[in-house]
Steps between C-alpha positions, in 0.01 A plus 500: 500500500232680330460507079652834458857362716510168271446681170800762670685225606430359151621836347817557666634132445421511085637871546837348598515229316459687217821732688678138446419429129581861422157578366484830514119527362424192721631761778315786371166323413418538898610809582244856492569716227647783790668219689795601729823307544693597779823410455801377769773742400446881387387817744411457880288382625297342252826409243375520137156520378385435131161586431246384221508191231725604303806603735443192693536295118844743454615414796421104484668531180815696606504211822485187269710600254805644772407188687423200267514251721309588785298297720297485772470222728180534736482459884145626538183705417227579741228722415293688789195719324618671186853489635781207438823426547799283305821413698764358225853493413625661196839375292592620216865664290458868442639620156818638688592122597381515847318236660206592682294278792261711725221442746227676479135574497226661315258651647141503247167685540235414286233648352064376552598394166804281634700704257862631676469857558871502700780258505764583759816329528742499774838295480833354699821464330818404579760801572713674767332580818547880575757532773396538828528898623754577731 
C-alpha cells in the first residue's frame, strides 16, 4: 500500500466513524465542496444523488435526526488507488417505529487531495422476495 491508499484508507475509516458519533461536520470536514452522494433508494439506476456541502449537511441532518440511533458496525475497508470501499451493517429505529438492519457497502473515490469526491452506497434489507413469474 502506497501513502496516498493509507491516508484513503485513513479517510474513509474517521469518515465513518464520525457516521457513528453522528458528527455531521466530522462527516463533512472530508468531503470536496461539489462532493456527490449517491444514494441507495431514489431514480434508476443511480437511486438518489445529493450534490455539494451543504445538501449532503441537510441530508445528514434530516438522517440523524429521523434515525437517532443509528449505527454502523464495520466489516471492512480496502482502498485500491484513490478508490475504497466499507462493507458494514447498519441498525437503527426510523421515526415511523420501524426497525431497520441492512448490509451494505459504500463505494468511495477520492480525490489527489484524499478528499471524497463520491460516496456511493448500495444496501440489503430484509423484505418479501418478488414472486417468481409464471
Amino acid at each position: 500500500m502506497n501513502d496516498d491508499e493509507r491516508r484513503n484508507l485513513a479517510v474513509i475509516t474517521e469518515v465513518c466513524d464520525a457516521f457513528n458519533r453522528h458528527d455531521v461536520e466530522g462527516i463533512l470536514r472530508r468531503f470536496a465542496d461539489d462532493a456527490d452522494w449517491l444514494l441507495s433508494r431514489g431514480t434508476p439506476p443511480e437511486g438518489g444523488r445529493v450534490r455539494g456541502i451543504e445538501a449532503i449537511r441537510a441530508m445528514l441532518q434530516r438522517r440523524f435526526r429521523t434515525i437517532p440511533d443509528m449505527h454502523w458496525e464495520i466489516a471492512s475497508h480496502w482502498v485500491g488507488g484513490n478508490r475504497g470501499c466499507s462493507e458494514w451493517t447498519v441498525t437503527g429505529t426510523e421515526s415511523n417505529g420501524n426497525r431497520i438492519e441492512w448490509l451494505g457497502i459504500d463505494v468511495w473515490e477520492l480525490n489527489d487531495d484524499g478528499q471524497v469526491t463520491t460516496k456511493d452506497t448500495y444496501w440489503k434489507f430484509a423484505g418479501e422476495e418478488a414472486p417468481d413469474p409464471d
